[in-house]
C-alpha positions as CSV (number, residue, x, y, z in Angstrom):
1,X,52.9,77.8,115.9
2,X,49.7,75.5,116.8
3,X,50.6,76.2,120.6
4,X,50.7,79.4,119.6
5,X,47.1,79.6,117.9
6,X,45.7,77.4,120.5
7,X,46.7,80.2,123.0
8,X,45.6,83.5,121.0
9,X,42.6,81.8,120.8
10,X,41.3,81.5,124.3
11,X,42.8,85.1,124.7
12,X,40.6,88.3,125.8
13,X,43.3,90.5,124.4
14,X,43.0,91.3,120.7
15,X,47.1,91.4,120.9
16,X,48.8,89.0,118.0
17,X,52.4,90.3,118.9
18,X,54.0,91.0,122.5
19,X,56.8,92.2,124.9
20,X,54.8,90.1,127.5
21,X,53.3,87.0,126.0
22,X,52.9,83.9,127.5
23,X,51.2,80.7,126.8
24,X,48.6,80.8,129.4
25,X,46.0,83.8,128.2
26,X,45.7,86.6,131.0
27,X,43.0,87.0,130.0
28,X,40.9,83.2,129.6
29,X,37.6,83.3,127.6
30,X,35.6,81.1,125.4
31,X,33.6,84.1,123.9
32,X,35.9,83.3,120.9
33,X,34.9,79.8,119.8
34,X,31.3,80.6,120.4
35,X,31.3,83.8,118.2
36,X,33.1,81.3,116.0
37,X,30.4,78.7,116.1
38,X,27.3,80.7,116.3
39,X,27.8,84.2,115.2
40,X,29.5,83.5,111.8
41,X,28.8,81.9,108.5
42,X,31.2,78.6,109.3
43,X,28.8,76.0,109.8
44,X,27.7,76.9,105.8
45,X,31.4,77.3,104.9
46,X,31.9,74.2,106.0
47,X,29.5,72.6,104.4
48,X,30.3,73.6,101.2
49,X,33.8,72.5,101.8
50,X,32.9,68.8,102.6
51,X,30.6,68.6,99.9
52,X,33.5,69.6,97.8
53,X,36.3,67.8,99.1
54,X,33.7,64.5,99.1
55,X,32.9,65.2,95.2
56,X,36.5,65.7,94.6
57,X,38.1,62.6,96.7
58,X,34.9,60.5,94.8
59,X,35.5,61.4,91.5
60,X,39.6,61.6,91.4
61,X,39.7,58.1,92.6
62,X,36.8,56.9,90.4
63,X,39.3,58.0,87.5
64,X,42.8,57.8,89.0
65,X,42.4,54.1,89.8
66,X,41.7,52.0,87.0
67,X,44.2,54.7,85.0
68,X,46.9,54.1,87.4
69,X,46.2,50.2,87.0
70,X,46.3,50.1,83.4
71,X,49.5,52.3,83.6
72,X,51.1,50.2,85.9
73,X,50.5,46.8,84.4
74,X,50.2,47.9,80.4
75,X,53.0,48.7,78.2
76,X,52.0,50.7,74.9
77,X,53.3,53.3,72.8
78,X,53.8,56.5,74.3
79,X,53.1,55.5,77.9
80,X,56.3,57.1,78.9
81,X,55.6,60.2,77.5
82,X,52.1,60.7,78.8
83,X,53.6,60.2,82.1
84,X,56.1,62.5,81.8
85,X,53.4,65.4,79.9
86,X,51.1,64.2,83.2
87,X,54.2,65.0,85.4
88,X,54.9,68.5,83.5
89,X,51.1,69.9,83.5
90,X,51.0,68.8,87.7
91,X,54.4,70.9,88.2
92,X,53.6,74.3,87.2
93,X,52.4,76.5,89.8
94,X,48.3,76.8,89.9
95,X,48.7,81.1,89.0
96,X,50.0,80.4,85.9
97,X,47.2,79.0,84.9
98,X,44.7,80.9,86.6
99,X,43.7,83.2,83.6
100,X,43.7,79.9,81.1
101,X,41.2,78.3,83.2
102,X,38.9,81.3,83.9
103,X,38.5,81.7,79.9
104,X,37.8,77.9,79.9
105,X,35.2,78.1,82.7
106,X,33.6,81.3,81.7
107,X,31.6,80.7,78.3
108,X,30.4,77.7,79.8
109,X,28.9,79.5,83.0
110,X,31.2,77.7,85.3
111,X,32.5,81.2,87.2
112,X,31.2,81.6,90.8
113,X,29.8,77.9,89.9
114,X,31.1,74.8,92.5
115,X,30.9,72.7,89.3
116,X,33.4,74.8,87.7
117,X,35.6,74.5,91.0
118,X,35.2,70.9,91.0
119,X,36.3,70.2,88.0
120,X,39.5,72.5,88.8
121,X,40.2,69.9,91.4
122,X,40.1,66.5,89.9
123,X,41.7,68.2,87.3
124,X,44.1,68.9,89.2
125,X,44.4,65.7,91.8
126,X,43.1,63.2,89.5
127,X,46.8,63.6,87.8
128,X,48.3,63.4,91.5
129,X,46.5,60.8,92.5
130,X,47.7,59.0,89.2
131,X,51.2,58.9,90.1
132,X,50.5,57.8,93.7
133,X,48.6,54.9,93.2
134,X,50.7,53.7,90.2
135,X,54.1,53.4,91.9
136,X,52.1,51.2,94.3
137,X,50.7,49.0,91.8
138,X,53.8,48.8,90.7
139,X,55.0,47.0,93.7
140,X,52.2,44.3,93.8
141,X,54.2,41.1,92.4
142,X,52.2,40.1,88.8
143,X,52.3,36.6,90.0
144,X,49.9,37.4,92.3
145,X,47.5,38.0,89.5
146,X,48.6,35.1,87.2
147,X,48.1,32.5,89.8
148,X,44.5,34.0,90.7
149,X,43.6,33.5,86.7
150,X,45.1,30.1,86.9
151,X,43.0,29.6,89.3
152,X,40.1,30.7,87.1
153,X,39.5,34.4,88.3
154,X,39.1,36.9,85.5
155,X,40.4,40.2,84.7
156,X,37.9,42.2,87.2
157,X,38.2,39.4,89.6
158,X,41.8,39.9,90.2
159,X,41.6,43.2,90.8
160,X,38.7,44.1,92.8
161,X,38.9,41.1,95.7
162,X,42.9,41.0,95.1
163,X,44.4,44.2,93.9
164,X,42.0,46.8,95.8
165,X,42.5,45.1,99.1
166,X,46.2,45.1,98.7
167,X,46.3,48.9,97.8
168,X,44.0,49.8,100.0
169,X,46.6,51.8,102.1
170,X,47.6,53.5,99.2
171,X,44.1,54.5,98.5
172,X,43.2,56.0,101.7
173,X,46.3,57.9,101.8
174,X,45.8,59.3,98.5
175,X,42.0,60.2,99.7
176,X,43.6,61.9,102.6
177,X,45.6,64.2,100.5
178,X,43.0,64.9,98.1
179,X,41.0,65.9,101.1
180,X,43.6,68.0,102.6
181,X,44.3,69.8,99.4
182,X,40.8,70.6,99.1
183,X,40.0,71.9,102.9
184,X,43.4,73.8,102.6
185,X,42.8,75.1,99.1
186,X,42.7,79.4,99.2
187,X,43.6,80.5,95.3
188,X,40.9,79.0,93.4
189,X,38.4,78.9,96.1
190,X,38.2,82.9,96.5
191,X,38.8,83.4,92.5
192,X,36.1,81.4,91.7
193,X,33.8,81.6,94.0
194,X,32.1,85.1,95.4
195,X,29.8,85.8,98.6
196,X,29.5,84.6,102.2
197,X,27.1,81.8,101.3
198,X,29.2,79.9,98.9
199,X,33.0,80.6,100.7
200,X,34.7,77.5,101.3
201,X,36.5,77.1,104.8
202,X,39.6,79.2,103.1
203,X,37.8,81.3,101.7
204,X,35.7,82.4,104.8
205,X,38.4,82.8,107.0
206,X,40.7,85.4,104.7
207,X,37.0,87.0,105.0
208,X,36.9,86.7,108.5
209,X,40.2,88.3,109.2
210,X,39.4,90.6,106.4
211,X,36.3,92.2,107.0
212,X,34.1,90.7,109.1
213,X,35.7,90.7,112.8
214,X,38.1,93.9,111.6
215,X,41.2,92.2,112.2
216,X,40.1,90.3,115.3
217,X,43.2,87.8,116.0
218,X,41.4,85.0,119.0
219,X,38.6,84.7,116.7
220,X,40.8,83.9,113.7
221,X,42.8,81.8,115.5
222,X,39.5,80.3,116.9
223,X,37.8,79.9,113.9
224,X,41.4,78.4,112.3
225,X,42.0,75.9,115.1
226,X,38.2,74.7,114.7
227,X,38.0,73.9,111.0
228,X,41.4,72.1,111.4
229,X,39.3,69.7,113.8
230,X,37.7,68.1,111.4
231,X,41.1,66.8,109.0
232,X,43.1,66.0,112.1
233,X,40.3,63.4,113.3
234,X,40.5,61.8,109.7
235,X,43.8,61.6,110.1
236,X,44.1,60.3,113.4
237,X,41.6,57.3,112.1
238,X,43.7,56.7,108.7
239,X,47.2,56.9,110.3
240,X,47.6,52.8,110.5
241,X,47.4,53.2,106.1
242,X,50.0,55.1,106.0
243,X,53.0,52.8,108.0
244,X,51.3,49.6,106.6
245,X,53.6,47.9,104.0
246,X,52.1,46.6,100.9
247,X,54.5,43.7,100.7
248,X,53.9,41.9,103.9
249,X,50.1,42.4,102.5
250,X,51.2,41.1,99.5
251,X,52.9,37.5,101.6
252,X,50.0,37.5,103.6
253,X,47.5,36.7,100.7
């Protein structure tokens, strides 16, 4: 399917479907990428779509850490069953509860608002972000910890020069899905949000195909294979977290 893309996208030929295609475009051109790049509204789009997906990967860490810390090494009553209610709320699928947050978001002026979307997100990730991080506190060894305070480090000691560094894969990769839900995200990006100059990367390029180019398949596939740029270089420079095992780390220190 990416071949595929790549290929409509340096194509003359506004043709999605054919008895004759073939990988190699008859038809070679770059008019695509540059009406892509200079004769839409991406650039914009796309800045509002990092700005988001930085706010959201910011603030859903900020919380999901020290949660899935105290999660992971406390035992109380009714831990279980906050996980569990966490795990329930996370499961259902994001049009259920479309309508519920729209009458949440709209006395408060949060409609058409990228405050109001934001807050959708971590809502939303903060809970995934949770669970990822605490199953891999849970494999840090405690005794880690207890020899560090017998060594005299305290609580926030232990965890920011010993922990963090030691879950540090698992924080990047849980950035990198936060990041990719976000520059993926299509339902709540074009029911909250309305006109060209506040789209998100989503958002603009249902528009695109939409409206804008009238059904113009190279530039769509142009403009699809360009904002996926962006992600896949993240994720070429973050690949080593995600192989890296937390309990050689762990040996190591």
């Amino acid at each position: 399917p990416i071949l595929y893309a790549v290929t409509i996208s340096f194509s003359g030929q506004n043709s999605l479907l054919s008895s004759d295609f073939s990988f190699i475009p008859k038809e070679f051109t770059l008019d695509n990428y540059k009406e892509v790049l200079f004769g839409e509204d991406i650039i914009t789009w796309f800045k509002n779509t990092v700005f988001l997906a930085v706010v959201t990967v910011a603030l859903s860490l900020t919380i999901a850490i020290p949660a899935a810390y105290y999660f992971s090494r406390k035992r109380f009553p009714g831990r279980k069953m906050i996980l569990k209610c966490l795990v329930l709320l996370n499961s259902f699928p994001a049009i259920l509860s479309m309508f519920a947050i729209y009458r949440i978001l709209s006395p408060m002026g949060l409609v058409n608002n990228r405050l109001g979307l934001i807050l959708v997100y971590i809502g939303t990730m903060a809970v995934f972000s949770l669970w990822n991080m605490k199953g891999y506190f849970d494999t840090i060894p405690v005794e880690i910890e207890e020899a560090a305070k017998m060594d005299g480090a305290n609580t926030m000691q232990v965890v920011v020069k010993m922990i963090m560094p030691l879950a540090k894969p698992s924080v990047v990769v849980t950035a990198l899905m936060v990041l990719i839900y976000v520059w993926n995200e299509y339902i709540y990006a074009t029911t909250f949000l309305t006109g060209e100059k506040k789209y998100t990367l989503a958002a603009g390029l249902n528009a695109l195909q939409a409206t804008e180019m009238q059904g113009s398949w190279p530039v769509f596939a142009a403009a699809a294979i360009t904002v996926s740029i962006p992600v896949l270089i993240v994720f070429f420079f973050s690949q080593k977290y995600m192989t890296s095992g937390l309990t050689a780390g762990g040996v190591k220190g």
